[in-house]
VOZADO-511817 format. One record per residue (C-alpha): x, y, z. Coordinates in steps of 0.05 Angstrom, whole numbers, plus 5000, padded with zeros to 4 digits. Example, Ala and Ser with C-alpha at 12.3 -4.5 7.8 and 13.67 -1.06 7.14 Angstrom:
VOZADO-511817
524649105156 527349795143 
//
This chain:
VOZADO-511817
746237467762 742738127753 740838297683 738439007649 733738907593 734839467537 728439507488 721639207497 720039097422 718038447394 724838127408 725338457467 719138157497 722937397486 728837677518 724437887574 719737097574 727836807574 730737297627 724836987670 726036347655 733536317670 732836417740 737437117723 734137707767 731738217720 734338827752 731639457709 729739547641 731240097593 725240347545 722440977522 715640787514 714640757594 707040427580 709539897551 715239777603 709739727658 706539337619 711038887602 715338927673 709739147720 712139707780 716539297817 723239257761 725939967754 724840347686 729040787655 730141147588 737541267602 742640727602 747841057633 743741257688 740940497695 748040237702 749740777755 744140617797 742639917800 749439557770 747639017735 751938407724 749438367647 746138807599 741738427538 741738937483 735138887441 735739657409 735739847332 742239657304 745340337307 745140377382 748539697401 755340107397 754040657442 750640157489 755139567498 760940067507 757340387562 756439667590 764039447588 767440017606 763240027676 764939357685 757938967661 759138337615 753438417558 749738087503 747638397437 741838197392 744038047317 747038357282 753138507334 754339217292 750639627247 758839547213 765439257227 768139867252 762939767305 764239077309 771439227324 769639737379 766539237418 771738837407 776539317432 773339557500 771338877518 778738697511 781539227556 775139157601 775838467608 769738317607 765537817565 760837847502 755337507471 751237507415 744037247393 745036877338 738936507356 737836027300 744435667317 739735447373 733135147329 733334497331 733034237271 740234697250 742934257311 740533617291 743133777214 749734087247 750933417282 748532997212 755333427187 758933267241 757332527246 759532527161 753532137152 751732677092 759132607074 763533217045 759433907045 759034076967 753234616966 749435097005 742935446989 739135897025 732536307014 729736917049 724937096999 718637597034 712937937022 711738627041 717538997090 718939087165 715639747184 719040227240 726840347240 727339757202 725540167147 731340617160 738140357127 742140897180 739040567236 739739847208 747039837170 744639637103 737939317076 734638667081 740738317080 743238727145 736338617178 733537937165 739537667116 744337607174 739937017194 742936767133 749736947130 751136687207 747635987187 752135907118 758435937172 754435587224 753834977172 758735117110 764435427162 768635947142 767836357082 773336507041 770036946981 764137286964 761037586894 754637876902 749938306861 743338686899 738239156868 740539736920 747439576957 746339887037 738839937021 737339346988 730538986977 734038466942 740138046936 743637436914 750237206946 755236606926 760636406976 767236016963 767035577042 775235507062 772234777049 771634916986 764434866988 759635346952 754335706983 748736156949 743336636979 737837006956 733337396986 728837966968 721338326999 718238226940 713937596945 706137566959 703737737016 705037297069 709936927048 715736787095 721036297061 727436107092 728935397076 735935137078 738434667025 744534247031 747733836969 753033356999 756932736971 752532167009 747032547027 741133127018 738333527066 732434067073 730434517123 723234657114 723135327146 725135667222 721236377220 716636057169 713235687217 712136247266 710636747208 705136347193 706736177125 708035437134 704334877188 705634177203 710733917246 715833707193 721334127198 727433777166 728233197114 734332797088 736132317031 741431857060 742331187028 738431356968 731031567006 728532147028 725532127101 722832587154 725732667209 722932767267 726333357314 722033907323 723134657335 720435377338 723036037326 721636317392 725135747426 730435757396 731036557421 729536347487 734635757480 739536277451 739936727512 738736327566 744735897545 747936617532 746536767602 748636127637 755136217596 757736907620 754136717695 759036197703 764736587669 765736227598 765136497526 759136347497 758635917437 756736547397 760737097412 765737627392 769237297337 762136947314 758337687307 763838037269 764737427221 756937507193 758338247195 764438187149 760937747105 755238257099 760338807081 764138417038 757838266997 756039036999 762639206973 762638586922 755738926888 759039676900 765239456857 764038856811 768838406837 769637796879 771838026952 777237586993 774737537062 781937627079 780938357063 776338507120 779838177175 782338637242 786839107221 785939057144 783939647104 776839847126 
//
């Protein structure tokens, strides 16, 4: 499989380490900053700061999109319509009208989509995913989640035209894709944020089709330093607690303890392990062996726009006052 990198930034570079480790051949890259492409790629991959002109010349199989939210449109278009099969970085859209673009051309296209949701792929989400599965925690009552930060992402991430929204378009849709990755689907949300679209802070509450509840709150303004996004679940013969994903890489947490339960009336560590960058790595080489071998990847189309439509459905929720009906932003609903 021949794969065109677009963006060398931070995520970019784990892209690049999990490219490399798939076995894929990386055929060109697309960055503007060439230094840091032959730095990062050396002379022997082609560079380019056009992606129409990289899919004309060396036709890749796959192009991994690792741009500034804005740009995923534009780009995966270009993929599918000449014939590429492509994988986004989260969020899938800056917006579901983007969302449903993508959605569109890959259906006439025919061709497939996928999209790095990568914390589906941490460890200790699957071993507390299969905990759920196995009903040793019993009926899902609650869901809490925390992003709380201190101090902001600097570059584009600064910009809410570039990123959709605010921190809960950026870093939040962490979040929002692990609430449906554990709780399933969401069938309301009411939410209330300092700034809705540019947002430093927010707090969410869910109603899960489970019935289920789900609440998250995050906001930049913590100490510096702090990274905290533990996961708390409340369940009818168990507890659990994740410890942190990003927290660990950030720095602001050590140890290897990553998740605890309470199951038949103790608390207990358990002993899976994890990192953040592995689970990006995990996320896109499993991506890639996917669409190689021509099946839908776990996350894909329908996967992205769900977090997106539970990211606008909070923005409009804070906009208006009022509890929002997921129902309301499915395809073809008023947008």
């Amino acid at each position: 499989m021949k794969v065109a990198l677009c963006g060398l930034g931070e995520i970019g570079q784990i892209h690049l380490r999990a490219v490399r480790e798939s076995g894929a051949e990386l055929a060109a890259v697309c960055e503007l900053d060439r230094d840091l492409a032959i730095q990062s790629v050396g002379v022997e991959v082609p560079v380019f700061s056009d992606v129409g002109e990289l899919i004309e010349q060396t036709s890749p199989d796959l192009v991994d999109i690792c741009l500034p939210h804005h740009l995923h449109v534009p780009v995966a278009v270009a993929a599918l319509e000449n014939g590429c099969d492509v994988l986004l970085e989260k969020p899938m859209a800056a917006d579901l009208a983007g969302c449903d673009e993508i959605l569109r051309v890959a259906g006439e296209s025919g061709r497939r989509v996928g999209v790095s949701h990568n914390q589906v792929h941490f460890e200790p989400h699957r071993r507390l995913r299969q905990l759920i599965d196995s009903g040793e925690l019993g009926e899902i009552r609650a869901i809490y989640e925390r992003l709380w930060m201190g101090g902001k992402y600097g570059g584009w991430r600064e910009d809410s035209s570039q990123v959709g929204g605010g921190l809960l378009m950026d870093a939040g849709v962490h979040r929002i894709y692990m609430a449906e990755y554990l709780g399933g689907p969401v069938r309301t949300v009411t939410a209330v944020m300092d700034n809705p679209r540019s947002e430093d802070a927010f707090v969410l509450t869910m109603e899960f089709e489970s019935g289920a509840l789900g609440v998250i709150q995050g906001g930049y303004h913590g100490p510096d330093g702090v990274f905290d996004d533990r996961i708390e679940i409340q369940a009818s013969a168990g507890m659990a607690e994740i410890l942190g994903c990003e927290a660990f890489f950030e720095g602001d947490l050590d140890g290897s303890l990553r998740l605890r339960t309470r199951i038949d009336g103790a608390w207990a560590g358990d002993p899976v392990g994890g990192h953040w960058d592995e689970s990006v790595v995990a996320s896109v080489k499993e991506a890639l062996a996917d669409l190689e071998a021509g099946r839908d990847p776990e996350v894909g189309l329908v996967e992205g726009r769900a977090a997106v439509a539970v990211v606008e459905a909070a923005y409009r929720s804070a906009e208006e006052g009022r509890t929002v009906p997921m129902v309301e932003l499915t395809r073809g609903s008023r947008e």
